[in-house]
OpenMM code with the backbone's topology and positions (N, CA, C; nanometers):
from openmm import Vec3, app, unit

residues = "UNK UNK UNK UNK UNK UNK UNK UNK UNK UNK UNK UNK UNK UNK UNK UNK UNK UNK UNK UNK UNK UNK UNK UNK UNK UNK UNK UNK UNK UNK UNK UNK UNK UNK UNK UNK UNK UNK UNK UNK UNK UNK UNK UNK UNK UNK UNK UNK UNK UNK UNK UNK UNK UNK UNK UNK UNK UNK UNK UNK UNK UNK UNK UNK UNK UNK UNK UNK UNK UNK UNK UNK UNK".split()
positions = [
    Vec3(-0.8609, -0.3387, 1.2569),
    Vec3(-0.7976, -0.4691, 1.2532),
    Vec3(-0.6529, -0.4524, 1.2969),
    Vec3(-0.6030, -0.5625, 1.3239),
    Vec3(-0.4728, -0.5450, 1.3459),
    Vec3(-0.4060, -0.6844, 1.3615),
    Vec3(-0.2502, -0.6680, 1.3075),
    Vec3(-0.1519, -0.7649, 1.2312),
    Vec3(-0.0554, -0.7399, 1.3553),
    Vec3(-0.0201, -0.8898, 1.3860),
    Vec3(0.1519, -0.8772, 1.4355),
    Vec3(0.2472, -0.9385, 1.3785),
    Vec3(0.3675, -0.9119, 1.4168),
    Vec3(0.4386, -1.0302, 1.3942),
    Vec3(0.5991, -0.9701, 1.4489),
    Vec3(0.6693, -1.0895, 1.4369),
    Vec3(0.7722, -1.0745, 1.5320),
    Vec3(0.8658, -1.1481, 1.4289),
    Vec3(0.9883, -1.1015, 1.4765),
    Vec3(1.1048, -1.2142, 1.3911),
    Vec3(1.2199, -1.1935, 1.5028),
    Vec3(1.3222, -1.3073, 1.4204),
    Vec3(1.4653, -1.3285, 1.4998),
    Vec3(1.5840, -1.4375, 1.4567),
    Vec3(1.6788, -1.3516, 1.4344),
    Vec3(1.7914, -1.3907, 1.3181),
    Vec3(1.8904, -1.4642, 1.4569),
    Vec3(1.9634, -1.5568, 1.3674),
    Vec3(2.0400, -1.6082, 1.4494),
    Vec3(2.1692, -1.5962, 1.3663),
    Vec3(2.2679, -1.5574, 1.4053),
    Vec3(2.3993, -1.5380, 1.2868),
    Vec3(2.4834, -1.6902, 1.3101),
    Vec3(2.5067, -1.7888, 1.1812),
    Vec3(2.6708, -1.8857, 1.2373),
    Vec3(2.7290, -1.8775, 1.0774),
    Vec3(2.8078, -1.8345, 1.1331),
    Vec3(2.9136, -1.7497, 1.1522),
    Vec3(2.9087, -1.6690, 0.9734),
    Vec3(2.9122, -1.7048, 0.8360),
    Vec3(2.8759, -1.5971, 0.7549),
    Vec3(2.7337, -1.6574, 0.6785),
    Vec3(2.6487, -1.7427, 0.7975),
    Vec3(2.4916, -1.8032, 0.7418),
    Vec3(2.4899, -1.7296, 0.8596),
    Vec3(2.2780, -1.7353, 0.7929),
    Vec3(2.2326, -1.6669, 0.9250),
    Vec3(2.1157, -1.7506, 0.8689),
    Vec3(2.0363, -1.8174, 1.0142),
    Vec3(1.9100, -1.8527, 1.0531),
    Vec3(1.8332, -1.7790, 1.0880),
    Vec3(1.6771, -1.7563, 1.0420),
    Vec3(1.5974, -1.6251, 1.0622),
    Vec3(1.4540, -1.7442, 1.0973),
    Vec3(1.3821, -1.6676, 1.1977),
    Vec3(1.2302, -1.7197, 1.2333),
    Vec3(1.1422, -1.6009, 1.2336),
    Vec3(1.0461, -1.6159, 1.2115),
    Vec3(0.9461, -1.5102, 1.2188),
    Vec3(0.7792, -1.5984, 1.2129),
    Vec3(0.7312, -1.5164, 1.2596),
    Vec3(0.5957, -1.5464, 1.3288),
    Vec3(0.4774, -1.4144, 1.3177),
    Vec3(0.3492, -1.4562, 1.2129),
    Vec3(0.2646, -1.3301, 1.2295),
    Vec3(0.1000, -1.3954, 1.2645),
    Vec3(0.0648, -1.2792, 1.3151),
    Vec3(-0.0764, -1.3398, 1.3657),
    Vec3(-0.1341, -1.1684, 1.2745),
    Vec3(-0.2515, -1.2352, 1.2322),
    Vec3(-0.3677, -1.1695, 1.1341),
    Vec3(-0.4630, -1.1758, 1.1969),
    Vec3(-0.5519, -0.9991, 1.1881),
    Vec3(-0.6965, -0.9900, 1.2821),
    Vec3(-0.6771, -1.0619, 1.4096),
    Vec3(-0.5454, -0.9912, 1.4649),
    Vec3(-0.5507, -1.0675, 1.5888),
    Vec3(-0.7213, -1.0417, 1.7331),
    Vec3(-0.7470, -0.9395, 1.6719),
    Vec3(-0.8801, -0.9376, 1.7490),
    Vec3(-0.9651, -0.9753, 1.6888),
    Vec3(-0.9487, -1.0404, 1.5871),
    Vec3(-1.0710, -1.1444, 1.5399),
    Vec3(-1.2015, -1.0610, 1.5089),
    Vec3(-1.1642, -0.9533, 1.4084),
    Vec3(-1.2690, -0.8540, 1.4013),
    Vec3(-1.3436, -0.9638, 1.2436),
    Vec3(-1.4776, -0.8934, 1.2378),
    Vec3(-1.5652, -0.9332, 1.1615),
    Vec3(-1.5426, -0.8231, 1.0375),
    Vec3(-1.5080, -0.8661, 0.9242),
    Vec3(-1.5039, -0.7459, 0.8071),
    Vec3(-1.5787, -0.7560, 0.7142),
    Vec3(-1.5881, -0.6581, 0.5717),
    Vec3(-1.5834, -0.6969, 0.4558),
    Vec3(-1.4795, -0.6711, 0.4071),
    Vec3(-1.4465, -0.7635, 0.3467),
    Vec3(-1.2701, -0.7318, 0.2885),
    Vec3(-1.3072, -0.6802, 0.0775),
    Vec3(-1.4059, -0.7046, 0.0487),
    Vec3(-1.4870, -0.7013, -0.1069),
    Vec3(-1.6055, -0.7125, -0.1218),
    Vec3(-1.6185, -0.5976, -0.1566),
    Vec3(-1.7848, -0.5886, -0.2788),
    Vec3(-1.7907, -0.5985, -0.4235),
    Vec3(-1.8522, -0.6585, -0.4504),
    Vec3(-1.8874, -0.6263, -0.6143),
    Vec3(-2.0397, -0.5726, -0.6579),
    Vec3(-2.0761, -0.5250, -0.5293),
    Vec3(-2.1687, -0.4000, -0.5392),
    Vec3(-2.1634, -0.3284, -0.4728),
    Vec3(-2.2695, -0.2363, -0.5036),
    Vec3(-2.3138, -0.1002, -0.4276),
    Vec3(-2.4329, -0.0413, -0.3711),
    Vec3(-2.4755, -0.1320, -0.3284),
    Vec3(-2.6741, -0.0987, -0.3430),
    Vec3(-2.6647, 0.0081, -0.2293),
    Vec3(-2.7240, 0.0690, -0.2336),
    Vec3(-2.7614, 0.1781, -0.1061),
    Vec3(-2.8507, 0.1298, -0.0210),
    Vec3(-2.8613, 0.1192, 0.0977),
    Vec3(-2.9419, 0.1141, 0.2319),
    Vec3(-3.0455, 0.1795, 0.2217),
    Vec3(-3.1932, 0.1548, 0.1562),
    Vec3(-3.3050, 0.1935, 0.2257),
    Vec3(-3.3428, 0.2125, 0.3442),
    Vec3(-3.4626, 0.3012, 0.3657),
    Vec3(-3.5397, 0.2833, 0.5351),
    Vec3(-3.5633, 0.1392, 0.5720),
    Vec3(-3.6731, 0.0906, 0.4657),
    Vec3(-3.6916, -0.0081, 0.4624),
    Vec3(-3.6087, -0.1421, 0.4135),
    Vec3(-3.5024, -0.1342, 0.4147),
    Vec3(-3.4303, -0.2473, 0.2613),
    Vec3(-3.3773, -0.3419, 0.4654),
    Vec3(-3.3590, -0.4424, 0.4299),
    Vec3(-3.3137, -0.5329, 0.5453),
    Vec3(-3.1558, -0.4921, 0.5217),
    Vec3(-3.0861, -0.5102, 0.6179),
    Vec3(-2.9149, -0.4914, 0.6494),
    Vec3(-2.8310, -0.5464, 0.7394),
    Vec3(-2.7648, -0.5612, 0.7123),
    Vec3(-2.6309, -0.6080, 0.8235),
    Vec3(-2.5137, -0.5450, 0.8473),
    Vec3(-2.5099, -0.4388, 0.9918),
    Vec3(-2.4617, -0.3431, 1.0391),
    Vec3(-2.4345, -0.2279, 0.9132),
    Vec3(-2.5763, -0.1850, 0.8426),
    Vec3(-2.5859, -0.0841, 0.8055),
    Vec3(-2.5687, -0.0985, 0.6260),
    Vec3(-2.5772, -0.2282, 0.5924),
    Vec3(-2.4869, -0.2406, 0.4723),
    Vec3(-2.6258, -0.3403, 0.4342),
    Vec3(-2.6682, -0.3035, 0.3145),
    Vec3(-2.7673, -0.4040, 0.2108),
    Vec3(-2.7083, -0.5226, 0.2073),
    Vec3(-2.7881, -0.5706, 0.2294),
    Vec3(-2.7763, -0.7393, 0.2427),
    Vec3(-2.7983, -0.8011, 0.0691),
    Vec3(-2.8595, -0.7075, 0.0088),
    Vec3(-2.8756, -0.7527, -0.1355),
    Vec3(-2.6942, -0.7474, -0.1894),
    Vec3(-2.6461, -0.6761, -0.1524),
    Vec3(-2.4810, -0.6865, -0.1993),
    Vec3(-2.4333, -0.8090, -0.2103),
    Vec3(-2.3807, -0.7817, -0.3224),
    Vec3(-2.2412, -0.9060, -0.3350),
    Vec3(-2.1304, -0.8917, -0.2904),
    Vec3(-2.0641, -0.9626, -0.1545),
    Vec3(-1.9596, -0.9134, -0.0670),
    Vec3(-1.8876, -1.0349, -0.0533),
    Vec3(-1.7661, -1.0111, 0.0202),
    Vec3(-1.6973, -1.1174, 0.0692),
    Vec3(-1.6362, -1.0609, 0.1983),
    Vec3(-1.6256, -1.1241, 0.3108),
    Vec3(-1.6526, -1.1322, 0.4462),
    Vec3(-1.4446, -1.1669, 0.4230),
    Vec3(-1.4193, -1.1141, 0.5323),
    Vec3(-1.2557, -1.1127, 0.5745),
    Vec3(-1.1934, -1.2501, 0.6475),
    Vec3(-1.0848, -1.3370, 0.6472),
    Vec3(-1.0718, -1.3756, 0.7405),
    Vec3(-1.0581, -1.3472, 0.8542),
    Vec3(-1.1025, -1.4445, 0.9192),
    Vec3(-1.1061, -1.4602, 1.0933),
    Vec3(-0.9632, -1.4521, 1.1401),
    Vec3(-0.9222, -1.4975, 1.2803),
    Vec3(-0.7510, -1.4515, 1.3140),
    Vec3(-0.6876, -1.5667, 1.2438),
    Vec3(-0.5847, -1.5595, 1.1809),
    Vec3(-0.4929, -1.6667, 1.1331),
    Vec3(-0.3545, -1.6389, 1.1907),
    Vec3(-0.2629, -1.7280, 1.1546),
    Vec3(-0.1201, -1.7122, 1.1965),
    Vec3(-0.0256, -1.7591, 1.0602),
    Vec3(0.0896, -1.7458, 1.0871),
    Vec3(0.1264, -1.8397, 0.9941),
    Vec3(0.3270, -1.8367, 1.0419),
    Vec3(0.3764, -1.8881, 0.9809),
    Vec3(0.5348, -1.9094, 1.1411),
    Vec3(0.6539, -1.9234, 0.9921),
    Vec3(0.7202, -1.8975, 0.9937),
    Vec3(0.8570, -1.9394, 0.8883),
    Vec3(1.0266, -1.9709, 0.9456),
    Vec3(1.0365, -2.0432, 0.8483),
    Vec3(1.1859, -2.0507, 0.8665),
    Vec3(1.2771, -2.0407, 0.7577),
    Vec3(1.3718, -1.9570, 0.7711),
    Vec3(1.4698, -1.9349, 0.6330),
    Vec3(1.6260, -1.9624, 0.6838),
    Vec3(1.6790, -2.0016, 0.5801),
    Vec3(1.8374, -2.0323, 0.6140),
    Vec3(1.9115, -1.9542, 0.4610),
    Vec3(2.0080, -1.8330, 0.5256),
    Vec3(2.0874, -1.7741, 0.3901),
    Vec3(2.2182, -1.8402, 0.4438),
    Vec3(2.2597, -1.8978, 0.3280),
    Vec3(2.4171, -1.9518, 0.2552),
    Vec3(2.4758, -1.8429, 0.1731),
] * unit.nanometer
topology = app.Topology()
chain = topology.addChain("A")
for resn in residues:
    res = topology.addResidue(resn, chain)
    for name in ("N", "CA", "C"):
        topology.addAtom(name, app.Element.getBySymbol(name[0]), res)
């Protein structure tokens, strides 16, 4: 997976204006981000890319972003 993000301060004169900008799973990978099991993979047991489907999981977000603005006095 992989995170960006970028920022950029603007100084007047003893304030400073700051922006920043991040993008999440920017390749939009497919995860599990949590299990609350462990079942092991049979020959036979059905799966999804290798992982028991009987598991209790939770799947990652998709790409997000999110942008800010701060002002120090």
């Amino acid at each position: 997976m992989l995170d960006l993000g970028a920022s950029y301060g603007l100084d007047l004169g003893e304030n400073r204006l700051g922006f920043r900008v991040n993008v999440n799973n920017v390749t939009d990978n497919i995860y599990i981000s949590e299990s609350n099991t462990n079942i092991q993979a049979g020959p036979e047991d059905t799966t999804y890319d290798g992982i028991n489907v009987r598991n209790n999981v939770f799947f990652g977000w998709g790409r997000t972003w999110n942008a800010s603005i701060s002002y120090k006095f």
